[in-house]
C-alpha positions, 0 to 999 in steps of 0.5 A, spaced: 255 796 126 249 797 124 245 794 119 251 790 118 248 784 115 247 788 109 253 791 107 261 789 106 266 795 109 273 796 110 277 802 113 278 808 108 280 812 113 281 815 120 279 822 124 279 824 132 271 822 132 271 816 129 273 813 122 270 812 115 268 806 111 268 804 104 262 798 103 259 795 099 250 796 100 248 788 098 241 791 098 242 796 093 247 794 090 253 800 091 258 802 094 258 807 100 262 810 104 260 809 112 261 815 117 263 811 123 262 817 129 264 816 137 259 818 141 263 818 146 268 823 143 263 828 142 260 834 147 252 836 148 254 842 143 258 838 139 253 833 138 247 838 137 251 840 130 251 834 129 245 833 128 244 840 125 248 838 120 244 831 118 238 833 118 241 840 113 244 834 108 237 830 109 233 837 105 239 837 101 240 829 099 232 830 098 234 834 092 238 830 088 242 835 086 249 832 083 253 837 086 253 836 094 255 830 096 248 825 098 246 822 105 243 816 104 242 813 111 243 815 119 244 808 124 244 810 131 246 806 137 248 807 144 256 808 143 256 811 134 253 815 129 252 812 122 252 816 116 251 812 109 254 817 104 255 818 097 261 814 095 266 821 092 273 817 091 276 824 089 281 829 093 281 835 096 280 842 091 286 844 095 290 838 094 288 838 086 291 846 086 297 843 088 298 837 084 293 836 078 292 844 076 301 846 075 300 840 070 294 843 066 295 847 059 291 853 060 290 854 068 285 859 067 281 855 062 280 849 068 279 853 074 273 857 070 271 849 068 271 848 076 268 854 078 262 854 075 261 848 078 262 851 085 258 856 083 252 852 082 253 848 088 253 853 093 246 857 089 243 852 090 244 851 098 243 859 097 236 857 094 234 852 100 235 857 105 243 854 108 247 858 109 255 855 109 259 859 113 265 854 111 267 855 104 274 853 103 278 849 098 278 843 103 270 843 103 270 841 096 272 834 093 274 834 085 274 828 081 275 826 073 268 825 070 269 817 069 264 818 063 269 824 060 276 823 063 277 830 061 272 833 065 272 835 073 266 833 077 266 838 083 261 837 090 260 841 096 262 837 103 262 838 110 256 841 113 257 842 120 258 849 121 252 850 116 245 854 118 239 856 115 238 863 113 232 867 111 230 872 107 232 879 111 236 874 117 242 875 119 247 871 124 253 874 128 255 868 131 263 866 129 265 861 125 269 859 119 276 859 117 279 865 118 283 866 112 276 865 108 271 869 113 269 875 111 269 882 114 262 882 117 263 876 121 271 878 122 267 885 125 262 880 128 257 884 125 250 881 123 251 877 116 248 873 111 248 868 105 253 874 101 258 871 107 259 865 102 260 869 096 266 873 100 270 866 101 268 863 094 272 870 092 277 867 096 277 860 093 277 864 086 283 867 087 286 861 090 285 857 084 288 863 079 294 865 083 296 858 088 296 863 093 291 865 099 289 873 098 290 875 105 296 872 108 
């Protein structure tokens, strides 16, 4: 692995592309966690978006914003990709809906909590020009704050679908999960950055019902 004579790894997990490492940064003193991608496993489009998406999450990460997790380093050699990333050891929004949120006193109080953090996150890709076209309760990571245990952190994830949107530019280009797209992209009509903000509706409504609105 690259710059392997600095960092300590072990597996956190595996997907169709490559796995994922939990290491440890000798030189910086912190954890990280390591994208590990085949090369091999990726078509030229495949690979293209790929590289769209890092360089989407270098601009982000410049900006230090706290709500998206941060790319720190790209290696790459003749066989792998790999990204340094933030280490975010949280669960998926979707897996917090069904096992942490039941068990909250006041639902509504929790989500509008979460919400907001959302909220923020995606105003600031909005705010960059970055479009994310794939907002689902899965794209999010949530986590207890380890400073105030009874408060969530929240941060935005998975950038591959993303795009850079100007002002007064459209895309009509299909993508997404389908129970979140909006009309616009299901019509495959020209859309914009307020493509987003129908599936945080979505997402929205999810959280306060348990239940997708349109399925």
């Amino acid at each position: 692995m690259p710059a392997g004579e600095s960092v300590d790894a072990c597996v956190l997990g595996e997907g169709s592309y490559g796995k994922v490492y939990k290491a440890f940064d000798k030189l910086s003193n912190k954890e990280v966690a390591i994208k590990q991608i085949n090369k091999s496993k990726l078509g030229p489009e495949e690979m293209q978006l790929m590289y769209q998406e890092i360089e989407l999450c270098h601009v982000l990460s410049a900006d230090e914003n706290s709500l998206v997790v941060a790319l720190y380093d790209v290696f790459e050699d003749s066989s792998t990709l790999n990204l340094v990333m933030e280490l975010f050891e949280g669960e998926s929004l979707y897996k917090w809906m069904k096992s942490e949120l039941p068990n909250l006193q006041n639902r509504e109080a929790e989500v509008q909590k979460v919400y907001r953090q959302i909220t923020a996150a995606i105003t600031h890709l909005h705010s960059r020009g970055i479009v994310h076209r794939d907002i689902k309760l899965d794209n999010f990571l949530i986590s207890r704050d380890r400073n105030h245990q009874s408060q969530w952190v929240t941060k935005v994830i998975d950038f591959g679908l993303s795009t850079v949107l100007l002002q007064n530019q459209t895309s009509t280009i299909s993508v997404g999960s389908i129970a979140y797209l909006s009309p616009e992209i299901l019509k495959r009509l020209p859309y914009n950055r307020k493509t987003d903000v129908w599936s945080m509706g979505v997402v929205l409504y999810t959280l306060l019902t348990g239940n997708l609105p349109f399925v």
